[in-house]
MITOR-766042 format. One record per residue (C-alpha): residue number from 1; x, y, z. Coordinates in Angstrom, 2 decimals, decimal comma. Example, Ala and Ser with C-alpha at 12.3 -4.5 7.8 and 13.67 -1.06 7.14 Angstrom:
// residues 2
+-----+---------+---------+---------+
! num !      px !      py !      pz !
+-----+---------+---------+---------+
!   1 !   12,30 !   -4,50 !    7,80 !
!   2 !   13,67 !   -1,06 !    7,14 !
+-----+---------+---------+---------+
//
This chain:
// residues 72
+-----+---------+---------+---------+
! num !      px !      py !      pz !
+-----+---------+---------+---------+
!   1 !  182,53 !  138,29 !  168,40 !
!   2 !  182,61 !  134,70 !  168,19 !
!   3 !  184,15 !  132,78 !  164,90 !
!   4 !  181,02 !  131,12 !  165,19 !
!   5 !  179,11 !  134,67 !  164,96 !
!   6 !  181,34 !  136,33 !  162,64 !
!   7 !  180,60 !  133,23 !  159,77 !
!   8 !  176,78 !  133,92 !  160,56 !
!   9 !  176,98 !  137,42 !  160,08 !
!  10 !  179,32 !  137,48 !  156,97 !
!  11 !  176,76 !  135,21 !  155,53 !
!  12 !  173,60 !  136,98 !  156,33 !
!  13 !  174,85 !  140,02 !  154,63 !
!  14 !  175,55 !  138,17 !  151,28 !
!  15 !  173,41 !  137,85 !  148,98 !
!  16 !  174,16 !  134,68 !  147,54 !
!  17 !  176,16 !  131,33 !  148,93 !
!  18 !  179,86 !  131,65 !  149,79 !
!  19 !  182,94 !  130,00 !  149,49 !
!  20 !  184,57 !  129,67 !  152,93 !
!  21 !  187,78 !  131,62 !  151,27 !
!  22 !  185,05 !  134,65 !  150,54 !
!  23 !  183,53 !  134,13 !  154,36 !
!  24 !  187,01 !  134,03 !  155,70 !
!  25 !  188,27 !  136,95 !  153,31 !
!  26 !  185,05 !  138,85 !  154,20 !
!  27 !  185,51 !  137,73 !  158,07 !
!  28 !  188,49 !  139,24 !  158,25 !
!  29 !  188,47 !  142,54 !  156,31 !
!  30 !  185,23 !  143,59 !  158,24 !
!  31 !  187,17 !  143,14 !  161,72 !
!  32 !  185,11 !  140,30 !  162,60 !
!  33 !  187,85 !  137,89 !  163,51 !
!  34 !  191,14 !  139,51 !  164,42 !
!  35 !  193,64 !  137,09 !  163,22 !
!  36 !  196,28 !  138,43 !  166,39 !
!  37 !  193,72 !  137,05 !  169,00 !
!  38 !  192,04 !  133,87 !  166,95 !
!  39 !  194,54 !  131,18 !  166,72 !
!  40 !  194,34 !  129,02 !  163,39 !
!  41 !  191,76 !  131,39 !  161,96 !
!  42 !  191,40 !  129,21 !  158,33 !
!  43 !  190,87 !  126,29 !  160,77 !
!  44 !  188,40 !  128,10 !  163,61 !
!  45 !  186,42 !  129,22 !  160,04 !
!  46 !  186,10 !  125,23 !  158,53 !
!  47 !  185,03 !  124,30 !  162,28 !
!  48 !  182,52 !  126,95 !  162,79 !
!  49 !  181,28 !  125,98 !  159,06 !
!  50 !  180,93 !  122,40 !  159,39 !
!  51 !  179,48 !  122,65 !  163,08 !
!  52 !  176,56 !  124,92 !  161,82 !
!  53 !  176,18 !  122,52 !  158,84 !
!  54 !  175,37 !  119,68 !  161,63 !
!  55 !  173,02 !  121,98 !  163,18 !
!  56 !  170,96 !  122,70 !  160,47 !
!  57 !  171,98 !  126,89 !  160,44 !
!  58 !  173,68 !  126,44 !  157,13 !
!  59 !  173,49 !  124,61 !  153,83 !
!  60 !  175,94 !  123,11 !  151,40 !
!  61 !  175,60 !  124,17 !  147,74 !
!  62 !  178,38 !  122,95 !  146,47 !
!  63 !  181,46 !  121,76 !  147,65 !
!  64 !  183,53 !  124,45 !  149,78 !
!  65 !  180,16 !  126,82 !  149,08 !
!  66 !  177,42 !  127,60 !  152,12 !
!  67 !  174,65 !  129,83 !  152,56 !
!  68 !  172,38 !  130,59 !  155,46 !
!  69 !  168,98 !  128,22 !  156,03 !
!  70 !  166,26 !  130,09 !  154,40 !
!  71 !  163,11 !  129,42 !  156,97 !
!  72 !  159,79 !  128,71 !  155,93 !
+-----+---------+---------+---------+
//
């Protein structure tokens, strides 16, 4: 699983928005990301984050705090 993938899915299984701490916290203790094969894992997260952002997948709701595009 991608970083990219492993954001997406820890935030379609909250609830409610995220801090990327929580999605990287949550990212890693579901075996997601595997911090022995994912170089700079707090940076790959921010990346992935910010990238998805720009492509409309996920919203800001505060500063450091995201939560999947609701559609419709």
């Amino acid at each position: 699983m991608s970083v990219r993938e492993a954001v997406l899915a820890v935030l379609a299984d909250s609830e409610e928005p995220l801090h990327w701490t929580a999605v990287l916290d949550r990212a890693l203790r579901s075996g997601r990301i595997d911090p022995f094969t994912t170089p700079d894992v707090r940076g790959e997260v921010l990346r992935a984050l910010r990238a998805l952002v720009r492509e409309g997948e996920l919203v800001v709701e505060s500063k450091g705090v995201y939560r999947l595009r609701r559609s419709g």
